[in-house]
RODO-2510 file (C-alpha; in nm, 4 decimals, decimal comma):
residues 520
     n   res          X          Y          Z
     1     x     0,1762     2,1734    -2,8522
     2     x     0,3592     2,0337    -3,1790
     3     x     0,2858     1,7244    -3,2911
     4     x     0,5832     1,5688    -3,2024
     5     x     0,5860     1,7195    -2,8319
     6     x     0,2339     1,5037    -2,8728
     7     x     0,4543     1,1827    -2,9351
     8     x     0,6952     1,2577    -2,7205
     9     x     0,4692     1,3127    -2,3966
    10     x     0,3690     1,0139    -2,1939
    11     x     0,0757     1,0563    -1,9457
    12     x     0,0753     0,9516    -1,6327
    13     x    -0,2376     0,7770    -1,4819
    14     x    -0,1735     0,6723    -1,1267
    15     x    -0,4764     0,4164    -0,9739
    16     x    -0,3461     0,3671    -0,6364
    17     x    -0,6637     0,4869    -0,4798
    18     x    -0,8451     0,2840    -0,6813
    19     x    -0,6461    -0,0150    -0,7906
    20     x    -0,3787     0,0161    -0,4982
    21     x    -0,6500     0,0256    -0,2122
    22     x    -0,7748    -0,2759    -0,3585
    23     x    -0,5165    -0,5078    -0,2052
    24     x    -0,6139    -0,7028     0,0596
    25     x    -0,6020    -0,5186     0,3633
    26     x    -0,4820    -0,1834     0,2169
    27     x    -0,7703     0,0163     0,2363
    28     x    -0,7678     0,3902     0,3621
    29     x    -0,9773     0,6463     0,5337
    30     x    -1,1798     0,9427     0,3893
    31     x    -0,9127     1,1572     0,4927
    32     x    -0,6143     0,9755     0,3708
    33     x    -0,7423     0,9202     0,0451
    34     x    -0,7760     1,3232    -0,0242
    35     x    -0,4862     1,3382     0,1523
    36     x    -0,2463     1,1222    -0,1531
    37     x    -0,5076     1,2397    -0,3921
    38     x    -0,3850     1,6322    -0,3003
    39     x     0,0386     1,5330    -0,3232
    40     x    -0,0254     1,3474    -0,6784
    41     x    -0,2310     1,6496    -0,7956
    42     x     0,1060     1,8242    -0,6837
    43     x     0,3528     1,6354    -0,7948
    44     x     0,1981     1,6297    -1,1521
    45     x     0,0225     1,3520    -1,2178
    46     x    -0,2152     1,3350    -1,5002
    47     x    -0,5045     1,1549    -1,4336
    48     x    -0,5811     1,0423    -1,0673
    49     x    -0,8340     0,7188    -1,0578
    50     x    -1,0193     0,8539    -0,7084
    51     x    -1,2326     0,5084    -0,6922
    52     x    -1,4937     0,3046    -0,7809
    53     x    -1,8008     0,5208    -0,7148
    54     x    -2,0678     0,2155    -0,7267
    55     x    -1,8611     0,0213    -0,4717
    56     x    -1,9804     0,1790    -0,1654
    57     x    -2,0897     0,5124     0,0168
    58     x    -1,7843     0,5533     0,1430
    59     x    -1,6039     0,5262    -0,2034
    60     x    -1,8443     0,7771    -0,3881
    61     x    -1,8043     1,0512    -0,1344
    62     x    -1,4229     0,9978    -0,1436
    63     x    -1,3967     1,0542    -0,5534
    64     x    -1,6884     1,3463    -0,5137
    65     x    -1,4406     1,5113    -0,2776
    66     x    -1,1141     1,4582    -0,4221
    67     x    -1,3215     1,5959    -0,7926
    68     x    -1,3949     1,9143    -0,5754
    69     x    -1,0434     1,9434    -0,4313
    70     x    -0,8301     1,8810    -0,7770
    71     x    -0,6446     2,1538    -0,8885
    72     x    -0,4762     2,0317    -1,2027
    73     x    -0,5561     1,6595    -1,2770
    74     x    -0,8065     1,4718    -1,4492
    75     x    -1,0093     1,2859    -1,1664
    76     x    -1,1035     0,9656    -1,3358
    77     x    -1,3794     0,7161    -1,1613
    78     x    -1,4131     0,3449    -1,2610
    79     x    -1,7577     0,2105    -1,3842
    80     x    -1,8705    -0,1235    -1,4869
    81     x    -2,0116    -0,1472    -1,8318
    82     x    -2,3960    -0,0773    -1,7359
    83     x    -2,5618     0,2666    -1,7372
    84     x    -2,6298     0,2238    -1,3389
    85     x    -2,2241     0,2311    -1,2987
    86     x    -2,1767     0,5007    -1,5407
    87     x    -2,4673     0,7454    -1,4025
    88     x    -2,3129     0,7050    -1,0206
    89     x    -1,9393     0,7471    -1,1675
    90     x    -2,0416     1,0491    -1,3437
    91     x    -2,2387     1,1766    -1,0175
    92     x    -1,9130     1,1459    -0,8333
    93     x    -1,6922     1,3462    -1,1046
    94     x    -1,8458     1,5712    -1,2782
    95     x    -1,7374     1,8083    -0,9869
    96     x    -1,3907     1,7805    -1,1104
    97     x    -1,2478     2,0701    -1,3269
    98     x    -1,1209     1,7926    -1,5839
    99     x    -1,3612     1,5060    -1,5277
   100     x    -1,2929     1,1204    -1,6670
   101     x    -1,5328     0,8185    -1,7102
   102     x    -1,3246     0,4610    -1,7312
   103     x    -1,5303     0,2181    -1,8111
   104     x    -1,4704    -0,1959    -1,8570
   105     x    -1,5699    -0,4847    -1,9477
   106     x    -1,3825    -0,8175    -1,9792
   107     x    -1,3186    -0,9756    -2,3567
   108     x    -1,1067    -1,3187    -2,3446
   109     x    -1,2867    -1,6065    -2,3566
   110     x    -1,2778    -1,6426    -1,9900
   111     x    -1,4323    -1,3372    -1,8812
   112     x    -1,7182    -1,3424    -2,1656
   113     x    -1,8195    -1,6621    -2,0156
   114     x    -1,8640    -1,4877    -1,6944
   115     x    -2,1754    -1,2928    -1,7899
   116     x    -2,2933    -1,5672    -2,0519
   117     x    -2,2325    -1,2933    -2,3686
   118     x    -2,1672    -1,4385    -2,6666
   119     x    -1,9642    -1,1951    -2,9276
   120     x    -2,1784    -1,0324    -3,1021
   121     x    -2,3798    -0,9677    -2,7371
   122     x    -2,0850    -0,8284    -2,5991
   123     x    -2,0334    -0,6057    -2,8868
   124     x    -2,3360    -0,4180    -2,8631
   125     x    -2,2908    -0,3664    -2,4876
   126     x    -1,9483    -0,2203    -2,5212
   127     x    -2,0796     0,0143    -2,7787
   128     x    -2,4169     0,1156    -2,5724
   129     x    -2,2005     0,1620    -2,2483
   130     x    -1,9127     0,3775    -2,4522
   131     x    -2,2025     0,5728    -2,6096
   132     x    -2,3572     0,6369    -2,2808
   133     x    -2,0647     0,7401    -2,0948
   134     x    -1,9804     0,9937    -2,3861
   135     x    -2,3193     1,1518    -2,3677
   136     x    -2,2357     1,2262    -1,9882
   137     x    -1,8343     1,3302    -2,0362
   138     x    -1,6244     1,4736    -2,3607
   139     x    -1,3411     1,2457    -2,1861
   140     x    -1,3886     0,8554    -2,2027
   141     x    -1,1464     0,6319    -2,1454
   142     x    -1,2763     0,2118    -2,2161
   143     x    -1,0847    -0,0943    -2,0870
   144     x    -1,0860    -0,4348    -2,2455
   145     x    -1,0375    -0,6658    -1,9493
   146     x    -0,7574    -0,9339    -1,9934
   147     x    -0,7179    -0,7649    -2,3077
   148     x    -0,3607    -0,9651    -2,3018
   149     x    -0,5504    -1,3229    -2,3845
   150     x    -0,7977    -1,2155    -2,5905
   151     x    -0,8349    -1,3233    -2,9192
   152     x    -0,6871    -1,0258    -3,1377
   153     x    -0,9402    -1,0710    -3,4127
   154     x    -1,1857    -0,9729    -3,1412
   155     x    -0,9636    -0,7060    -2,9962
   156     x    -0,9465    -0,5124    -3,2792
   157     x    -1,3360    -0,5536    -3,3293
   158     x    -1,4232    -0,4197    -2,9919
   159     x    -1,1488    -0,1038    -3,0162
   160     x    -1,2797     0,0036    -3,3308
   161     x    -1,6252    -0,0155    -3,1244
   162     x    -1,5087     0,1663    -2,8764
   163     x    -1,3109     0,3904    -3,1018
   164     x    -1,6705     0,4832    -3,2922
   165     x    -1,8674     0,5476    -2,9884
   166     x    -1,6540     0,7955    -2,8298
   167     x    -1,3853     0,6788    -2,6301
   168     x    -1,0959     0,9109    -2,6436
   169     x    -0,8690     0,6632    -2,4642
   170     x    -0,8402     0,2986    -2,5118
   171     x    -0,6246     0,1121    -2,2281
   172     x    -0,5222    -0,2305    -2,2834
   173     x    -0,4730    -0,4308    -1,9475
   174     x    -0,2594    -0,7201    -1,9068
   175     x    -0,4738    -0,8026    -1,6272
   176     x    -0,3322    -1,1128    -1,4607
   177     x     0,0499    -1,0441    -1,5578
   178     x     0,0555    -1,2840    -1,8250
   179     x     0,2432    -1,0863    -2,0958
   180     x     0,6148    -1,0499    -2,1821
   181     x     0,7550    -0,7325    -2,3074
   182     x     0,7868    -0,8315    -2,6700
   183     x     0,4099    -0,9254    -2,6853
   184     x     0,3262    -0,6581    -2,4827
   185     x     0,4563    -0,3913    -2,7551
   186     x     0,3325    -0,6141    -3,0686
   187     x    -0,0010    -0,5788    -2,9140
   188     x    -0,0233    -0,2222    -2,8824
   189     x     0,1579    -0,2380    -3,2684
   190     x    -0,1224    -0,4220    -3,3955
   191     x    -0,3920    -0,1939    -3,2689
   192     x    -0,2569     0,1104    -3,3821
   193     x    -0,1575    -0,0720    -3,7095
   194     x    -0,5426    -0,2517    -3,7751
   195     x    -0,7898    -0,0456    -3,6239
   196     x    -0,9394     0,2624    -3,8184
   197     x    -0,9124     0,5496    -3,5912
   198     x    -0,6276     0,4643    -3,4180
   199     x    -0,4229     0,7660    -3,4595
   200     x    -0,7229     0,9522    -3,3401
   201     x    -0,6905     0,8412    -2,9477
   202     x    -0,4451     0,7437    -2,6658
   203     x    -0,3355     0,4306    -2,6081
   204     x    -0,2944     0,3015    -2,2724
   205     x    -0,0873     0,0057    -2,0781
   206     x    -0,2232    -0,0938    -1,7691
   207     x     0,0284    -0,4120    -1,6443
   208     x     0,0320    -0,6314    -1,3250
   209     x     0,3362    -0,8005    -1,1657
   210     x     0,2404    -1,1343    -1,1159
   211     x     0,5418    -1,2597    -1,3165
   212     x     0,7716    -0,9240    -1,2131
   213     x     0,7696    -0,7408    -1,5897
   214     x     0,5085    -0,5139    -1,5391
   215     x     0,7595    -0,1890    -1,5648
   216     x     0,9171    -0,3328    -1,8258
   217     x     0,5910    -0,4733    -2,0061
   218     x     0,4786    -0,1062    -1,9441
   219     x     0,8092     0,0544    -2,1141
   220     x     0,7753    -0,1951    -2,4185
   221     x     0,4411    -0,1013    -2,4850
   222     x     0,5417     0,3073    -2,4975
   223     x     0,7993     0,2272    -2,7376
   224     x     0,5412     0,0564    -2,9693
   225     x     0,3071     0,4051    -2,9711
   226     x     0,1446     0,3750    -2,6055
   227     x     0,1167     0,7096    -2,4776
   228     x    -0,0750     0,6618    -2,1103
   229     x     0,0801     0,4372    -1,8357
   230     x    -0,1205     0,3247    -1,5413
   231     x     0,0442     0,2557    -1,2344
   232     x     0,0657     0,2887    -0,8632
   233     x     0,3142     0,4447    -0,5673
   234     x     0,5054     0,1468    -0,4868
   235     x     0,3234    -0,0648    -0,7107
   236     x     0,0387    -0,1449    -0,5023
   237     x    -0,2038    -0,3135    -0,6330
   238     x    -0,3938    -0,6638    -0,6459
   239     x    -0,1878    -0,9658    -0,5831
   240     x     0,1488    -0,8711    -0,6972
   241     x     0,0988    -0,5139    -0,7859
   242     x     0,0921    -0,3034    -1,0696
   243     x     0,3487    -0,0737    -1,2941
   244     x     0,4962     0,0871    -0,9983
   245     x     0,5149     0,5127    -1,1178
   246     x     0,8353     0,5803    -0,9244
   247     x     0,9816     0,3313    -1,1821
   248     x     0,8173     0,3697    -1,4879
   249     x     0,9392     0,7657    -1,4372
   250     x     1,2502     0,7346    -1,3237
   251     x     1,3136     0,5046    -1,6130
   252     x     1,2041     0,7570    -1,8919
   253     x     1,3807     1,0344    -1,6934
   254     x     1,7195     0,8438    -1,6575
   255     x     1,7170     0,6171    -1,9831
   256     x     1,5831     0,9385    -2,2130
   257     x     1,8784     0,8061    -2,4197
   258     x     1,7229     0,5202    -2,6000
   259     x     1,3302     0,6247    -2,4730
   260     x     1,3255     0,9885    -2,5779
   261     x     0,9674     1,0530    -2,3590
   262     x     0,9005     1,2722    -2,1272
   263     x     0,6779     1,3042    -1,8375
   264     x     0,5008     1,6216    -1,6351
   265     x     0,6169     1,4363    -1,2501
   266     x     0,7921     1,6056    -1,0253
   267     x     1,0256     1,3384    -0,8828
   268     x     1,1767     1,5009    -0,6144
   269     x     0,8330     1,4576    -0,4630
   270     x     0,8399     1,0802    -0,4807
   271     x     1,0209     0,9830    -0,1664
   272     x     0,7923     1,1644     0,0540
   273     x     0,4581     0,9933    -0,0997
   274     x     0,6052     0,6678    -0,1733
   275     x     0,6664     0,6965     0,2388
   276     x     0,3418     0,8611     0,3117
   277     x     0,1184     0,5356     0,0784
   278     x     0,3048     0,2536     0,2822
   279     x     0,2299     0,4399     0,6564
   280     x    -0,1722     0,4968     0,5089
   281     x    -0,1901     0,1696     0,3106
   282     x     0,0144    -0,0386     0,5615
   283     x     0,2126    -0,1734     0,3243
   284     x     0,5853    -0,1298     0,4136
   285     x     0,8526    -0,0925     0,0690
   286     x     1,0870    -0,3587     0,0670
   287     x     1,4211    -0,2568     0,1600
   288     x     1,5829    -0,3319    -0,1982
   289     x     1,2507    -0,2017    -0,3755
   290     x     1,3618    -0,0341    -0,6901
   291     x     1,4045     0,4369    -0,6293
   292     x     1,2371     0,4168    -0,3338
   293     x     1,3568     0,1177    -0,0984
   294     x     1,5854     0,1660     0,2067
   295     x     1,8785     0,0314     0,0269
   296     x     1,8186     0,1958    -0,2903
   297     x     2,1497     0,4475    -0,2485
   298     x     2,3083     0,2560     0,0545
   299     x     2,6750     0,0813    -0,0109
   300     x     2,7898    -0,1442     0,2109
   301     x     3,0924    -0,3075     0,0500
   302     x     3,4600    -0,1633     0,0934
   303     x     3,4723    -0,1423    -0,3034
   304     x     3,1309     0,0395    -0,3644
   305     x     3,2261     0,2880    -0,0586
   306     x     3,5683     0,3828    -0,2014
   307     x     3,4082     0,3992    -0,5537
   308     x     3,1481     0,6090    -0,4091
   309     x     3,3783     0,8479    -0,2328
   310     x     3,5126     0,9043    -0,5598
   311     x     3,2657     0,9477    -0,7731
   312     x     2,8883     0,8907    -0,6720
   313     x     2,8381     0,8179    -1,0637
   314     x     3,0578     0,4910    -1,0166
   315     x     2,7408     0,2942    -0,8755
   316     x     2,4663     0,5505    -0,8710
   317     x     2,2110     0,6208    -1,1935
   318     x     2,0494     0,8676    -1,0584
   319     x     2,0922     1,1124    -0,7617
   320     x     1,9394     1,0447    -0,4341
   321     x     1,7738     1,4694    -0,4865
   322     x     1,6386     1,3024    -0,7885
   323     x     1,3496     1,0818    -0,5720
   324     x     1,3178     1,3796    -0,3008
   325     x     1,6273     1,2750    -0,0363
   326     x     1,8436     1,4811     0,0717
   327     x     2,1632     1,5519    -0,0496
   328     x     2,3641     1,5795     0,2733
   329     x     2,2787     1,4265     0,5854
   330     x     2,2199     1,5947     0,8720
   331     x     2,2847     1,4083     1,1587
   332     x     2,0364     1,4517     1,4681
   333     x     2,0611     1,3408     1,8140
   334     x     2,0039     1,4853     2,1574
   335     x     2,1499     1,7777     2,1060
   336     x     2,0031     1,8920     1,8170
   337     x     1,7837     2,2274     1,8213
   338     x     1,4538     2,3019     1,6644
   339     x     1,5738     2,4653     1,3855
   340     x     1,7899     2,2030     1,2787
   341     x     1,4682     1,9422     1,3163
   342     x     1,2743     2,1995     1,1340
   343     x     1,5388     2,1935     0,8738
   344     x     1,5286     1,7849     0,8478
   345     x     1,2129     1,7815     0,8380
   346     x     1,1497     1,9736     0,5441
   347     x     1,4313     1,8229     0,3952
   348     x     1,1819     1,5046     0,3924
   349     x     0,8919     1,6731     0,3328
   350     x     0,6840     1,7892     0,6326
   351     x     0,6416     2,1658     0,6448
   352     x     0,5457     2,1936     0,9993
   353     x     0,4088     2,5201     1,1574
   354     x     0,4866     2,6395     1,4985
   355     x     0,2804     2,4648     1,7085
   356     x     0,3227     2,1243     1,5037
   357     x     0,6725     2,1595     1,5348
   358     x     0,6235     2,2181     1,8996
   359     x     0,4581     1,8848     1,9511
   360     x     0,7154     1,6915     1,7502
   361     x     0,9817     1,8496     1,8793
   362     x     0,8692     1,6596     2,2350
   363     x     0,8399     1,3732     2,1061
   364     x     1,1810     1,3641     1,9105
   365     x     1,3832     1,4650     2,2042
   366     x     1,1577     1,1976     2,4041
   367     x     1,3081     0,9358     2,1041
   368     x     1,6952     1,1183     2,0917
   369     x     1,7220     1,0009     2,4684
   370     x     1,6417     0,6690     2,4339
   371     x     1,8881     0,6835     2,0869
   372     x     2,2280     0,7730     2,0128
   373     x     2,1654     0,8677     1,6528
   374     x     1,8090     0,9366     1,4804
   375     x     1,8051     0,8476     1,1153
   376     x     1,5687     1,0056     0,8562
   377     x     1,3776     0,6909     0,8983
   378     x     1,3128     0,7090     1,2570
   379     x     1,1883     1,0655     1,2108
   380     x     0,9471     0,9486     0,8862
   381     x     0,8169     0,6733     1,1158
   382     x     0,7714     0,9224     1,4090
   383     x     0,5639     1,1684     1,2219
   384     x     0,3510     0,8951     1,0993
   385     x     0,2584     0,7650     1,4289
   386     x     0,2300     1,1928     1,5526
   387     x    -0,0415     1,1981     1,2320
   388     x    -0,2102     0,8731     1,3705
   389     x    -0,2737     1,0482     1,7325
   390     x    -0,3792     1,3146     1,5542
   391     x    -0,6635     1,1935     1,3883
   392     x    -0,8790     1,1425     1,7254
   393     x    -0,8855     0,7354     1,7192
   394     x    -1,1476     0,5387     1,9192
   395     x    -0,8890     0,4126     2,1167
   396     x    -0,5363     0,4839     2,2538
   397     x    -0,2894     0,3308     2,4297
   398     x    -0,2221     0,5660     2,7028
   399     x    -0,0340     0,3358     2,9480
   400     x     0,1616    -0,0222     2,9038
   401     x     0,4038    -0,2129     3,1387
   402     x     0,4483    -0,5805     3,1245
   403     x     0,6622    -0,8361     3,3165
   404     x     0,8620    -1,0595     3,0915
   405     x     1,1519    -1,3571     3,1619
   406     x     1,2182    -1,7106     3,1825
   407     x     0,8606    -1,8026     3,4188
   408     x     0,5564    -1,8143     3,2619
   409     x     0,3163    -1,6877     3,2419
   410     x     0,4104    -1,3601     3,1284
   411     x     0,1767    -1,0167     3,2319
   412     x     0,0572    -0,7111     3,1025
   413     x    -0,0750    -0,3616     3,2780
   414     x    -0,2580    -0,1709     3,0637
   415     x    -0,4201     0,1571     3,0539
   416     x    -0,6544     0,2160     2,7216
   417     x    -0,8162     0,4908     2,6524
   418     x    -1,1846     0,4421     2,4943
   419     x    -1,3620     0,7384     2,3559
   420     x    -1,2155     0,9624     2,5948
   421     x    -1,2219     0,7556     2,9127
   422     x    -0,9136     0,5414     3,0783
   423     x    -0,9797     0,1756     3,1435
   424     x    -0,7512    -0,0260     3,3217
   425     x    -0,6831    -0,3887     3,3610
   426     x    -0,4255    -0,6945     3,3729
   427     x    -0,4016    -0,9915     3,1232
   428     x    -0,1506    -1,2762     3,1096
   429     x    -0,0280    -1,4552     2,8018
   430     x     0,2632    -1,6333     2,5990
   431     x     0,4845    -1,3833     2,5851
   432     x     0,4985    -1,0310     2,6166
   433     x     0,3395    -0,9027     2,2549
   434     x     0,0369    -1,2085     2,3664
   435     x    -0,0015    -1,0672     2,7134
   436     x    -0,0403    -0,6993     2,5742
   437     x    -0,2748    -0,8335     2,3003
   438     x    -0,4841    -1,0177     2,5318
   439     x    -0,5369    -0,7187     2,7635
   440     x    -0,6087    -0,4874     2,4512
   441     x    -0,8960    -0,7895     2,4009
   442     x    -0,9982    -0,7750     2,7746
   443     x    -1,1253    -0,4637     2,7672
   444     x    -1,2411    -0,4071     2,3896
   445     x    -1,3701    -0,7968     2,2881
   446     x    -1,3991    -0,8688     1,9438
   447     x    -1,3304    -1,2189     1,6827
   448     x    -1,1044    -1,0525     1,5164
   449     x    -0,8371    -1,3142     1,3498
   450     x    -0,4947    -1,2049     1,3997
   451     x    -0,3797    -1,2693     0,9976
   452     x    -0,0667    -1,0482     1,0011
   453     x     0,2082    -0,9447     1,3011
   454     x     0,5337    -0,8131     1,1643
   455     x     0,8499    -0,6241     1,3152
   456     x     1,0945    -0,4774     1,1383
   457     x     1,4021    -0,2363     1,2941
   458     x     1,3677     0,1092     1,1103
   459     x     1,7385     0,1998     1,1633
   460     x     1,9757    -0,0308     1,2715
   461     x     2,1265    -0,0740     1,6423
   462     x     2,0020    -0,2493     1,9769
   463     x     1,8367     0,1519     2,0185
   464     x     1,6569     0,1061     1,6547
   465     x     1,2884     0,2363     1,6621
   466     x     1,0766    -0,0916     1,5615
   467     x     0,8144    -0,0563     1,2774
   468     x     0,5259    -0,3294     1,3300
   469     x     0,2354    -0,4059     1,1520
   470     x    -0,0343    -0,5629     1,1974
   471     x    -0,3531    -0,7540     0,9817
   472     x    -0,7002    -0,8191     1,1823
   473     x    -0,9461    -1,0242     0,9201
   474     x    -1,3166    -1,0120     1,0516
   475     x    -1,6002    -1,1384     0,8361
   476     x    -1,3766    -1,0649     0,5405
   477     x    -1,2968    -0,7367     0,6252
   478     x    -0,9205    -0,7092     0,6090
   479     x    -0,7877    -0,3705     0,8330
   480     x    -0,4000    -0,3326     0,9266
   481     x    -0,2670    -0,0985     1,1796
   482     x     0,1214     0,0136     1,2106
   483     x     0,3465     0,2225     1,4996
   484     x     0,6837     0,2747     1,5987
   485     x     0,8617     0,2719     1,9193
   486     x     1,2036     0,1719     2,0121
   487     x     1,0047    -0,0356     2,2963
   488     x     0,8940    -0,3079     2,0638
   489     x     0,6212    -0,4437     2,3033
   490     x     0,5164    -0,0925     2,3037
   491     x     0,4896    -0,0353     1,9258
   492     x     0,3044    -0,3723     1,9106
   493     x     0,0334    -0,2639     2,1319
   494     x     0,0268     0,0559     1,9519
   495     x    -0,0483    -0,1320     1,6082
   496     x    -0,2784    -0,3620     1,8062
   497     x    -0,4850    -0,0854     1,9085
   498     x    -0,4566     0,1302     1,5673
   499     x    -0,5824    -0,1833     1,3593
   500     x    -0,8891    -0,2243     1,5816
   501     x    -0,9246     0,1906     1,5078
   502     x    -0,9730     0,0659     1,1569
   503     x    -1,1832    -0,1989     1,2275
   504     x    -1,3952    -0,0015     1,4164
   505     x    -1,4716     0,2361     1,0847
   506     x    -1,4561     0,0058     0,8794
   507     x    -1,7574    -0,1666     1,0386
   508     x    -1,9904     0,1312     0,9933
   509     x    -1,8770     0,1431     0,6392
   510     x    -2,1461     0,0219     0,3693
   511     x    -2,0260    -0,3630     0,2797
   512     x    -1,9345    -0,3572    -0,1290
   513     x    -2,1038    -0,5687    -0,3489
   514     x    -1,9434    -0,8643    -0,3705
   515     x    -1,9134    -0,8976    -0,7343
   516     x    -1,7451    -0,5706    -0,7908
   517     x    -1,4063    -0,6362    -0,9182
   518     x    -1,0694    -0,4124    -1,1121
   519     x    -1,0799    -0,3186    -1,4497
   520     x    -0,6439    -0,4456    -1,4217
***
């Protein structure tokens, strides 16, 4: 590679499995973590951050696994900055092909105060820690927490630390979203600028959207000599997210004009894992999310539609084959074959074999009857809720009728299936969606707090499929469940019953330490 391929290249270091699962209530299975893990290895990311090995059984065996599984990327753990941290993150890497330490420590005023360190205390940690971590892995990669409002004497003193001991890349969070783009570039100036041995690592951005710049934060900081962006699909992330990769890429790819980097992603994969994240995570997109929200290449308006018609270029940036969509829609109904689901399905990414296909194919004609048109969205949300059954839950809904109108109370019938065995019983309550919850409760009683119940049409029409989610808190663990069914009292029974799957693991998992917290 030439040197200025070097400066040209910007790696990609995607944290939603780390980062991203830390939102509240966004946590995912074993299986579902390998499962994103394998499509970013495809799709080309860099550097996957698997986890926080230290945080819990559950989280160690999840990095160990996705270190075996890797194929191209750097599988990067997170580690607090003591050798206990460091040791287990290395124990859950080193399996990797291209193995990664990332280790942290908070430097404003703020977070020194946290673990009583004075300067010159916190100093000789970070340099200990970096040490350490370099005697286990040739690939280190140290974070100054809340870099962003710390004082930039101090920064400079702890990079050159960090520099000296052996970290090969330096990331520089803006950890509560506090930055503007202008400081966010002089920053990463002044490092490369002051500190001796600059030009002899990567520097990284790592930005949260608390105040909504945290792509462009992340873009200003490139153009000042960054050359590693950390981000999420979607932008998950702690409170308001993080750099979201679907823009940060799609911005280098489509602005290469005036930011002349380039990238190793694939982005006609990022449709189909920006869809698969928000079905695991529970998080839906936003419809006018930037690339990868619903109404990202929809028109409404007469002048957009005739402009469109005309020339796609008129209001488009970038194609919809860019992101992974189709080019040409294919409409399916009742009618429609196998082949031509076959076809639509690939089209959005699900390669089904025979026998898969089979199964779906049942359930789609089950769906076209009820619907005059299905949309690509009403097939995405149907083979998320045909992956759900799939995975064996605890529970299922395997029968649901309730009696609804003007007289209360409203009743529910309900057949649930527990470990293999129907139970059956009647509840009443305030409404439909109560009187199905209530029966749910009847016959699998828990204190589960009922933070989160949302319903939202997947396609439009009084035949639309209905997305809902839901959010059980219990003993401050946060679990959400999600279905689809064009019966909404149906799909909100479903998501009922698939959150209370989650709880269900989640309770045998190992509780984290409480004071484990992000590097961003």
């Amino acid at each position: 590679m030439t040197d200025k391929s070097k400066q040209d290249r910007v790696v990609i270091f995607d944290t939603t499995l780390r980062d991203g699962e830390q939102s509240p209530g966004a946590t995912m299975t074993h299986d579902e973590k390998l499962e994103i893990a394998e499509m970013l290895d495809e799709m080309g990311v860099d550097i996957i951050e698997a986890g926080f090995p230290i945080a819990s059984e559950g989280d160690f065996a999840a990095v160990s696994d996705i270190a075996k599984q890797a194929k191209q990327s750097v599988i990067c753990g997170l580690a607090r900055a003591n050798f206990k941290d460091i040791d287990r993150c290395w124990e859950a890497v080193k399996h990797a092909r291209r193995p990664r330490i990332h280790t942290f420590i908070g430097t404003s005023p703020l977070h020194r105060a946290i673990p009583n360190l004075d300067m010159d205390q916190m100093a000789e940690r970070i340099h200990d820690t970096v040490t350490h971590a370099r005697n286990l892995c040739d690939n280190v990669q140290w974070s100054p927490m809340d870099a962003t409002r710390t004082e930039h004497d101090y920064l400079c003193r702890v990079v050159e630390i960090a520099i000296k001991a052996g970290a090969t890349t330096i990331n520089i969070p803006d950890t509560v979203g506090y930055t503007a783009p202008r400081e966010s570039a002089a920053l990463i100036r002044m490092l490369i600028e002051k500190v001796p041995g600059a030009d002899e690592i990567i520097f990284a951005t790592h930005c949260h959207n608390d105040l909504g710049m945290a792509t462009a934060n992340a873009l200003a900081a490139v153009e000042a000599g960054a050359r590693q962006i950390e981000c999420t699909i979607n932008g998950l992330g702690e409170r308001a997210g993080n750099t979201a990769l679907e823009e940060v890429v799609m911005a280098l790819k489509v602005r290469n004009d005036i930011m002349p980097y380039r990238t190793g992603i694939d982005t006609t994969k990022i449709m189909n894992i920006s869809r698969r994240v928000a079905a695991v995570s529970g998080f839906p997109v936003q419809f006018n999310k930037a690339i990868v929200g619903k109404n990202a290449f929809a028109h409404e308006s007469g002048i957009h539609q005739d402009g469109m018609l005309k020339n796609a270029e008129t209001f488009e940036i970038m194609r919809p084959e860019d992101i992974g969509l189709a080019a040409t829609n294919l409409v399916m109904g009742k009618h429609s074959g196998r082949a031509a689901l076959r076809s639509k399905l690939k089209d959005l990414g699900y390669d089904l074999a025979d026998n898969q296909l089979n199964d779906v194919f049942v359930r789609f004609k089950a769906l076209a009857d009820r619907k005059k048109e299905v949309y690509d969205d009403d097939l995405v949300a149907l083979m998320t809720d045909q992956a759900s059954e799939a995975a064996g839950d605890h529970m299922q809904v395997k029968f649901l009728r309730v009696i609804c109108g003007t007289e209360a109370p409203q009743s529910a019938d309900l057949i649930l299936t527990i470990d293999g065995k129907d139970h059956q019983v009647t509840a009443q309550g305030d409404g439909p969606v109560d009187a199905a919850f209530n029966a749910v409760k009847k016959l699998f009683p828990h204190d589960a707090r009922l933070a989160l119940y949302q319903v939202h049409a997947v396609t439009e029409g009084t035949d639309a499929q209905a997305t809902v989610s839901v959010r059980l808190e219990e003993d401050g663990k946060i679990v959400t469940g999600q279905s689809s069914d064009t019966d909404t009292v149906v799909a909100s029974a479903r998501a009922y019953v698939s959150a209370l799957n989650n709880l269900v693991v989640r309770r045998a998992k190992t509780k984290p330490e409480d004071e484990l917290k992000s590097a961003g």
